[in-house]
C-alpha angles and dihedrals in degrees: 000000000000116000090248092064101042084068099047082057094054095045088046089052093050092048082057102049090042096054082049093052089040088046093043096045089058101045083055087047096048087045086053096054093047085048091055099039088053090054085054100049092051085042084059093042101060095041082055094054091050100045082045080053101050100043081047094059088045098062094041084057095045094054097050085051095055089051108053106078111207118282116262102264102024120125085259101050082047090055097050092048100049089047093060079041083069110042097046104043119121097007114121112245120181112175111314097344121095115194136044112308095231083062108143092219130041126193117200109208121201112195144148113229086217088060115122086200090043091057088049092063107045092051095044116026104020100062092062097046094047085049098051103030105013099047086044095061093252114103128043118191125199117203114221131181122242112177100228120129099017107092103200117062092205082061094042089066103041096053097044088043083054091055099048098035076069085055093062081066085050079245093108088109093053097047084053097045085042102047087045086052087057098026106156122224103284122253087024091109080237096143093083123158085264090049090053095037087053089060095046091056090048097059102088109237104017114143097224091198101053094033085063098044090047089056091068083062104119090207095071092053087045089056095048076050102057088040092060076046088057102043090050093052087062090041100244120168113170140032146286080039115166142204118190141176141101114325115262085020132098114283133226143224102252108196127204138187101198106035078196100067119072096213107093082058090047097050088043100059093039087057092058107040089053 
């Protein structure tokens, strides 16, 4: 072997080894960065379950929360008390009926004290509306029971009996506005015997004994009977559902688009008292 070519061998040889070292370098490099980028991903993945964790308990929290109404006798249940205290006071009730019975215009209001949307517009849009038109003399409002949001019928007529075996106290108003103010999250199983009981003993005046005697009446569950008769006449499937007109005349559908909002009732009754 010439000398020449000796060195072409040896050249070749380090070329070789060189291309080896540079391939192997790479594949070492490229092992490395998987490596890391798995770490990361497991990193990540344990910051996710935890944040999954943590949003998990608080909606668990959150929802017991929102089914649990306050105790009878708490700050809160007080509150809420005394709030229904004052918008009530002073305004005639006999049964279901709240006003003065020589009102020009009477609203039938068809509603599930389970009802979420129920509950929306008696804290937001009723009060004003009792204040304004109810308080004046204008305006009578019957309360009438529409099974929507309550899933067990059973349940349906013991809370509404309930209601109404208040009215024959002339309290039923109070018992409604009461039970909205505490409503439970629906479908929590939330309206118990305790948790009926607890409203009863909220409404001021109420006489408990012969509140509870007065819910075996068959009359109060016929007439929750001839009020889900009714809705159903006008085709009413959901609540807060309304009737409206001049008292002792025929009633109307009043429609509405914000159950929060008391001015399809206003306009209403202006429009019937012009």
């Amino acid at each position: 072997m010439s000398p020449v070519e000796s060195d072409e061998e040896d050249l070749t040889r380090k070329q070789r080894r060189e291309q080896a070292r540079t391939e192997r370098k790479a594949l070492e490099e490229s092992a490395a960065a998987s490596a890391a980028r798995k770490k990361r991903l497991a990193q990540l993945g344990s910051v996710a379950a935890v944040v999954i964790v943590a949003v998990v308990v608080l909606v668990v929290a959150i929802g017991s929360h929102k089914s649990t109404p306050p105790k009878v006798g708490s700050s809160a249940a007080n509150a809420e008390a005394q709030a229904v205290s004052t918008l009530l006071n002073g305004i005639p009730q006999n049964g279901n009926v709240l006003g003065s019975p020589t009102a020009p215009v009477t609203m039938q209001y068809f509603g599930d004290l389970e009802c979420p949307i129920c509950k929306e517009f008696t804290l937001h849009a009723l009060p004003s509306v009792i204040q304004k038109w109810v308080r004046a003399g204008k305006l009578r409002i019957e309360y009438r029971s529409l099974e929507t949001a309550t899933r067990e019928p059973e349940t349906f007529k013991l809370q509404q009996v309930a209601a109404y075996a208040a009215g024959k106290q002339n309290k039923a108003w109070n018992f409604i506005e009461t039970f909205y103010h505490e409503q439970g999250e629906e479908d929590s199983g939330y309206v118990t015997e305790k948790y009926i009981q607890g409203i009863a003993s909220q409404v001021p005046g109420l006489d408990l004994a012969q509140w509870s005697s007065d819910r075996s009446d068959p009359a109060l569950a016929n007439e929750v009977a001839t009020d889900a008769q009714l809705a159903n006449n006008e085709g009413f499937t959901g609540t807060p559902s309304f009737l409206i007109g001049k008292t002792g005349g025929t009633l109307s559908k009043l429609e509405y688009t914000n159950p929060e909002e008391p001015g399809f009732v206003n306009e209403a009754v202006e429009k019937l008292l012009s």
